[in-house]
C-alpha positions in Angstrom: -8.0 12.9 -16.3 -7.5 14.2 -12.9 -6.3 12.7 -9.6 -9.3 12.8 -8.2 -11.3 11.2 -11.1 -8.5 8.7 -11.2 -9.2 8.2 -7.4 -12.8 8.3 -8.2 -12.5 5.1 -10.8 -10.6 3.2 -8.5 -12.8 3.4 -6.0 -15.9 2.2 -8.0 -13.4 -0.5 -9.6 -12.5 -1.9 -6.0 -16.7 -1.6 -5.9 -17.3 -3.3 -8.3 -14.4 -6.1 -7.8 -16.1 -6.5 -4.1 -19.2 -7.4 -5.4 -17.5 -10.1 -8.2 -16.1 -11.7 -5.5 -19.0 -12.1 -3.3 -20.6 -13.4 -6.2 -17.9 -16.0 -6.9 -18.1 -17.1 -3.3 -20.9 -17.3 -3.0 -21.0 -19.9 -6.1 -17.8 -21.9 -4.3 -20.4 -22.0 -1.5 -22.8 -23.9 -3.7 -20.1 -26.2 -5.1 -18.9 -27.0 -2.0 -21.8 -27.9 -0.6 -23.2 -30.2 -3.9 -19.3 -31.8 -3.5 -20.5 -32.6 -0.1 -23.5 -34.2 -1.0 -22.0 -35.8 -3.7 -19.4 -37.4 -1.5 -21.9 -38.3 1.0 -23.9 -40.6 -1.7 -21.0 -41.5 -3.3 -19.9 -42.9 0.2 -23.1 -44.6 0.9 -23.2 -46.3 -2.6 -19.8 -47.8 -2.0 -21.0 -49.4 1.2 -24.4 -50.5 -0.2 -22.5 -52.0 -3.5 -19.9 -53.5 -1.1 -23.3 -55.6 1.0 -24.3 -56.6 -2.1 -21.3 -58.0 -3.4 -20.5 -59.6 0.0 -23.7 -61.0 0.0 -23.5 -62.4 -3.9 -20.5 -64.0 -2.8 -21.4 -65.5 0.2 -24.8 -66.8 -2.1 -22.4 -68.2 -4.9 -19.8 -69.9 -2.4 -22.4 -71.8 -0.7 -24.4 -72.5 -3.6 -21.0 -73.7 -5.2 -22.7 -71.8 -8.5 -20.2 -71.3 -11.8 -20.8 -68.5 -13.5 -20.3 -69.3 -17.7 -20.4 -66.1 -19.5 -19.8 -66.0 -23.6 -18.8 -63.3 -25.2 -22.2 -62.3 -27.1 -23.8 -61.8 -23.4 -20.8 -60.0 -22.0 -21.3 -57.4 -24.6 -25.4 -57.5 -24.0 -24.5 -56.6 -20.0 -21.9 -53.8 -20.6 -24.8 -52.1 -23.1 -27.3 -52.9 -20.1 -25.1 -50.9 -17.8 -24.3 -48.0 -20.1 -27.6 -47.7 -21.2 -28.4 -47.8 -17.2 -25.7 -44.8 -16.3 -27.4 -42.5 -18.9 -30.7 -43.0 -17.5 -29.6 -41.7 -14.1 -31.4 -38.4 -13.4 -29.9 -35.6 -12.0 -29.9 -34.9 -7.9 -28.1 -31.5 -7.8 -28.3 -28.2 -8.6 -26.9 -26.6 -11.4 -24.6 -23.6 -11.0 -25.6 -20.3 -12.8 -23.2 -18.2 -15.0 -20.8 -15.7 -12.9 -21.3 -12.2 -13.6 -18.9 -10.2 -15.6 -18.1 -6.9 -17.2 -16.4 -5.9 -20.4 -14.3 -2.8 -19.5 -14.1 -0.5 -23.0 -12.4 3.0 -23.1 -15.8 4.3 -22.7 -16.8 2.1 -20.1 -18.6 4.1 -16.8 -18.6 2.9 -13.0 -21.7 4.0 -12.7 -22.8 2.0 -15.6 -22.4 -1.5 -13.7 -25.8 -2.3 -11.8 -24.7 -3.9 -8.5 -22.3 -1.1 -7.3 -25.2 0.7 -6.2 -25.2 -1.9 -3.4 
């Protein structure tokens, strides 16, 4: 191989690289933004749980209520909620798979699509 072919695969590696991590950043971008959303409804659950609690208690302190629970209905509530968090539909977007190439003895630059951008 000569210096210049060496030069010449280097080159269209860096291309190649370039374009892998636009992809990948591009993807981050994505995540970052569905972590941002995420932590914005997460965030305005908390406070809307935290009402309702308040407001529960405030209900069962004036109504001087006692709560009896046995344990054949404790177990009937925790299936009620699981059943409940596996019903929840999803709000975000999936990520797609990242590109990548498998680089083989025989393997050609030219070969890879996007370094032609």
């Amino acid at each position: 191989m000569t210096e210049k072919n060496n030069f010449n695969d280097q080159a269209q590696a860096l291309i190649v690289q370039k374009h892998q991590l636009k992809g990948a950043q591009d993807q981050l971008g994505c995540l970052n933004g569905t972590l941002d959303a995420l932590d914005h409804e997460l965030y305005c659950n908390q406070k809307v749980l935290d009402d309702l609690l308040a407001q529960a208690q405030t209900i069962v302190s004036e109504r001087e209520i006692i709560f009896e629970v046995d344990e054949e209905d404790t177990f009937l509530i925790e299936e009620t909620l699981y059943v409940c968090q596996n019903e929840i539909q999803e709000t975000h977007q999936q990520l797609g798979k990242l590109d990548n190439i498998e680089i083989v003895e025989s393997f050609e630059w030219g070969q890879y699509p996007p370094a032609s951008e």
